[in-house]
N, C-alpha and C positions, 0 to 999 in steps of 0.2 A: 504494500500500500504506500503510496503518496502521503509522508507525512510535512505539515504548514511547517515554516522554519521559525514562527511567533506562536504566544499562545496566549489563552486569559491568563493570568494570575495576580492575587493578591500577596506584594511584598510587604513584610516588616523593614522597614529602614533604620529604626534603632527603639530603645527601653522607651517606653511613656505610655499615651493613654492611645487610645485609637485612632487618633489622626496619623501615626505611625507605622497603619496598616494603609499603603497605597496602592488601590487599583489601578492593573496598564491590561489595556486588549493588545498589547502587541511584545509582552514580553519574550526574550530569546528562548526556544524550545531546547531544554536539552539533549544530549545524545549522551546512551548509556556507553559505559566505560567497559573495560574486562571484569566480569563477574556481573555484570549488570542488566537489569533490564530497565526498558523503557514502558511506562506504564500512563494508559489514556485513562484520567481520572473522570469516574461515572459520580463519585460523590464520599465527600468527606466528613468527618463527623467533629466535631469541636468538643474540647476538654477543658477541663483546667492549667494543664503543663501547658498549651500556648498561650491561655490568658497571664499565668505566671510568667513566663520568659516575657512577655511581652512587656509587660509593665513592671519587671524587675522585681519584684514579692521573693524571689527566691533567697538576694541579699539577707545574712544578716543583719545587716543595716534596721531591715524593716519588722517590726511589730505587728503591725496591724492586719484585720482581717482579709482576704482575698475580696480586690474591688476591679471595678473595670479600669480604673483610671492609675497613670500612671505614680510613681512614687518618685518626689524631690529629694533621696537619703540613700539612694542605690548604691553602693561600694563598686565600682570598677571590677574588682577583682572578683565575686562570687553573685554575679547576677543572674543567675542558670541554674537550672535543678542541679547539675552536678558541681556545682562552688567554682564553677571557672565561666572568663567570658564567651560569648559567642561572636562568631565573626556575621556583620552585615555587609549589604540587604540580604535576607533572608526571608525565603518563604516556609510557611511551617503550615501546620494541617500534618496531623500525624494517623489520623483513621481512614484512609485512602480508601476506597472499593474500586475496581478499575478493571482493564482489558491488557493485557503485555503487550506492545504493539513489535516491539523491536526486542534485538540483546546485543548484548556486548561480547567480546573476544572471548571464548570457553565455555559459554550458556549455550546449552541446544540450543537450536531456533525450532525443536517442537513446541518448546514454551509458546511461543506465536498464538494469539490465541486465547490461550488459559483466563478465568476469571478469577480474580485474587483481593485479598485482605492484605492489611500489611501485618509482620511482625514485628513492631516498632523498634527491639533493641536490637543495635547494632554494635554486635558482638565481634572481639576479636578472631578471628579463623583456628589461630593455633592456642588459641586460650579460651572457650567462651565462658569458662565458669568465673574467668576472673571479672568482678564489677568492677575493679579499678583500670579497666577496659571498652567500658562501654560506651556509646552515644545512643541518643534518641533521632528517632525520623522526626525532621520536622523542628531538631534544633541544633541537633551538631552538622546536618546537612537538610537541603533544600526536602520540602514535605508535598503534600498533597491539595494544600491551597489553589490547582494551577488547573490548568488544562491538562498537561501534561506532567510527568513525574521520574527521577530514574529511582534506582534502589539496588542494596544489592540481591543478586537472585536469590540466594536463602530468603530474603525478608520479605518477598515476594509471595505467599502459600496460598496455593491452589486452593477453590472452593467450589464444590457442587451443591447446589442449595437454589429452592425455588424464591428464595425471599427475595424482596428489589436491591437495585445498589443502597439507594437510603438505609434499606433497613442494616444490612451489610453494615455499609458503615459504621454504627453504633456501637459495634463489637470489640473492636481491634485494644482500644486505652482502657476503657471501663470494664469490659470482663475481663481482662486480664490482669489488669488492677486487685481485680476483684476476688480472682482463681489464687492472686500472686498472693494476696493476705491472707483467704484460709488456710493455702498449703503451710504457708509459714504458721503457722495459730496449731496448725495439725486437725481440721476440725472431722469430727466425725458425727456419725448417729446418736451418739451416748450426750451430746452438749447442745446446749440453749447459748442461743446468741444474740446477743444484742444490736441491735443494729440505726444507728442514729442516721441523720439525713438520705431514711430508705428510699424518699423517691428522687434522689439522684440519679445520673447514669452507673456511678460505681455503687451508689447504695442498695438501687434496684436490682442491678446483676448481682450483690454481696446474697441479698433474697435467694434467689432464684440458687446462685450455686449452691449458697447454704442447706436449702431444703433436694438439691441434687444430691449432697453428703448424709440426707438425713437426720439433720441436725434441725431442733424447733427452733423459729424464729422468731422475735419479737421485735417489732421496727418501731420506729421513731419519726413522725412526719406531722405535717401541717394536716389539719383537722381536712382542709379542702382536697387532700389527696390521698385520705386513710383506701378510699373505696379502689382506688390503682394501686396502690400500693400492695392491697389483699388481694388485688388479681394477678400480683407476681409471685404469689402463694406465701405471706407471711403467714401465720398463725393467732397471732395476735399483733393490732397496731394501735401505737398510743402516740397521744399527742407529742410534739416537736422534744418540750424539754418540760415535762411534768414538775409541778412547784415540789411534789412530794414522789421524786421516783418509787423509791421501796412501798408504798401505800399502793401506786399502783401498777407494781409488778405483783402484789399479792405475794403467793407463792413459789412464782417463778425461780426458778436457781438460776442466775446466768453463770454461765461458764466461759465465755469466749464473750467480748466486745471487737467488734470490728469497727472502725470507726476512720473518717476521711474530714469528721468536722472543725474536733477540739475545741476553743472558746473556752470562755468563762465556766461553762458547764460542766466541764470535761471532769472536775473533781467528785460531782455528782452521779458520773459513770462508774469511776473508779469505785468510789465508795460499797456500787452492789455486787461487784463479783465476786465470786464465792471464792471461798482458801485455796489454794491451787491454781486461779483461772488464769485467763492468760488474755491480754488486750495487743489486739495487732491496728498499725496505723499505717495509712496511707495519704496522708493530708490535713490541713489544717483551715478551712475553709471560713470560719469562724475566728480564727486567727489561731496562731504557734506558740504562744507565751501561754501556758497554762501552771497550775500550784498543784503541787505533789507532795504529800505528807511521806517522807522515805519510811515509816513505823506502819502503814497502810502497805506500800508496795514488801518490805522484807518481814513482818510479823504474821503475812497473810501467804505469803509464799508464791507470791504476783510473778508472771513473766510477761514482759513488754518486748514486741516483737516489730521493728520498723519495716516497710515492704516497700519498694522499688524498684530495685533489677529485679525481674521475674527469673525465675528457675526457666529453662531451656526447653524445658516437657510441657510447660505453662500452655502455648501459644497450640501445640500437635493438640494437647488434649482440648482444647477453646475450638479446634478447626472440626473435631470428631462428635462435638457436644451439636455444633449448631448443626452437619451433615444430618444427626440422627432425629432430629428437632428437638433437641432436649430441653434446649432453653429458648427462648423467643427473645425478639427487638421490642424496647419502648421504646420508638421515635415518636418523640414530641411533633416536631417541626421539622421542616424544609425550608432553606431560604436558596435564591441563587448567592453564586459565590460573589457579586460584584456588590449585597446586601452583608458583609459580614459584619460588618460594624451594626447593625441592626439584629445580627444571627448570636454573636456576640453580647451585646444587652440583652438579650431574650435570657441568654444563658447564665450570665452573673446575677440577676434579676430571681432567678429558681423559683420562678412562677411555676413551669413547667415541672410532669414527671416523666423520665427518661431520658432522652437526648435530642439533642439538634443538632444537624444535616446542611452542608451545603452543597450546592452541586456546581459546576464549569457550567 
């Protein structure tokens, strides 16, 4: 096929608020490299790690809670999920759904063709367990905001699934986010888990894989999204952040806390797990400063588990779950890609349950 030598995309030009995010219809189309493919992006899903790179939240500099706008206190030096800077312009969009169109030097070209998800971490070759080796799609290299896209071929994974690209999309950061904190947590059948901002995108897939393990689930959400939120099969859903949790968890044991919020509240989580539990995090959306009694975490026999580089099996066993249908897409929304800055708002906003979608 005849591929355009331009293409849409929306570039990040540097840290701040969303004037930072500039649309061009004619940006230069890449060509994939060796190891590479080139991928015609059907639609991409928005998270929080390009709202954070974006406006610099990563910085220890910064305090505060996760906002759209950017932050005047950014350090130079650690304004990126991994403590180092990134190089601009940069386009990001990390949940790509797309077509391979091309490859590069050593990739079949039966790939040609293929329908694919991304696997966002980009892992060393001779090392991938090492994390002090990783990048993210989308921010240590150009992402899926575009028309077009490269990657490298591993990151690339095949999907046979009747679902749309939209819904595709939604998959890639939040469920495996999501897959990435119970494995670490170890959750199984035998535990009850708590689960705060359930009708997020990673709260809602935390749902869903959680009750895949067989583990009960107990979510935490705004009154106006208890009824989606129990369609992604919690067991029981209580309001956002209860004045008196243990009154209304009743009898509940929680065992596991999974959790992407933190805030103010976060000591009121702590407080209900049972002796032995274990609280895994992925985020601090509410903000990262939170107060910890250390006589709560070692008197009770707490384990605190951080989750980011996913485990390597993460992403095969994500690609095996959606084939069989085991789990489903909450897309909220669809925007085109030339509305991000409005796709964007919608998302920091978490008016919505599930995710939001842009497309080229």
């Amino acid at each position: 096929m005849t591929l355009p030598p331009t293409m849409r995309a929306m570039v990040t030009i540097g840290h701040g608020d969303m004037d930072q995010m500039v649309f061009h219809d004619a940006w230069p189309r890449p060509d994939p490299g060796p190891g590479q493919v080139l991928v015609h992006v059907a639609a991409c899903g928005l998270n929080n790690t390009d709202v954070n790179t974006r406006s610099g939240w990563y910085s220890k500099a910064v305090t505060d809670a996760t906002t759209g706008g950017g932050f005047d206190d950014v350090n130079d030096e650690d304004p990126a999920w991994g403590g180092t800077p990134i190089t601009f312009p940069r386009i990001q969009g990390a949940d790509a759904c797309g077509e391979v169109v091309a490859v590069g030097q050593g990739v079949d070209p039966a790939r040609i063709g293929e329908r694919i998800i991304t696997d966002n971490w980009l892992r060393d070759p001779d090392d991938p367990t090492d994390k002090n080796k990783t990048g993210y799609f989308g921010s240590e290299m150009d992402g899926g905001f575009a028309e077009y896209t490269v990657m490298p071929s591993k990151n690339a994974l095949a999907i046979n699934s009747d679902l749309t690209d939209a819904e595709l999309a939604t998959f890639s950061c939040s469920y495996s986010t999501a897959e990435g904190m119970l494995t670490r947590a170890a959750v199984t059948k035998d535990d009850t888990v708590l689960i705060p901002g359930a009708s997020g995108g990673v709260g809602g897939a935390l749902v869903q894989l959680a009750k895949m393990r067989g583990a009960r689930v107990i979510a935490l959400a705004s009154t106006s999204k208890h009824t989606d939120v129990a369609a992604l099969g919690a067991d029981r859903v209580l309001p956002r952040a209860p004045n008196n949790l243990p009154t209304a968890l009743g009898d509940e044991k929680i065992t596991v806390i999974a959790d992407v919020v933190g805030g103010p509240y976060w000591p009121t989580l702590i407080d209900v797990l049972q002796r032995g539990g274990r609280y895994t995090c992925s985020g601090a959306i509410a903000g990262p400063m939170v107060e910890l009694d250390l006589r709560t975490l070692y008197l009770r026999d707490l384990t605190f588990t951080g989750s980011t580089v996913i485990d390597p099996s993460v992403m095969t066993n994500l690609i095996s779950y959606i084939e069989a249908g085991a789990i489903k897409p909450a897309l909220a929304a669809t925007y085109p890609l030339a509305e991000l800055h409005a796709a964007q708002t919608a998302f920091i906003a978490k008016k919505h349950t599930g995710n939001i979608v842009v497309t080229p």
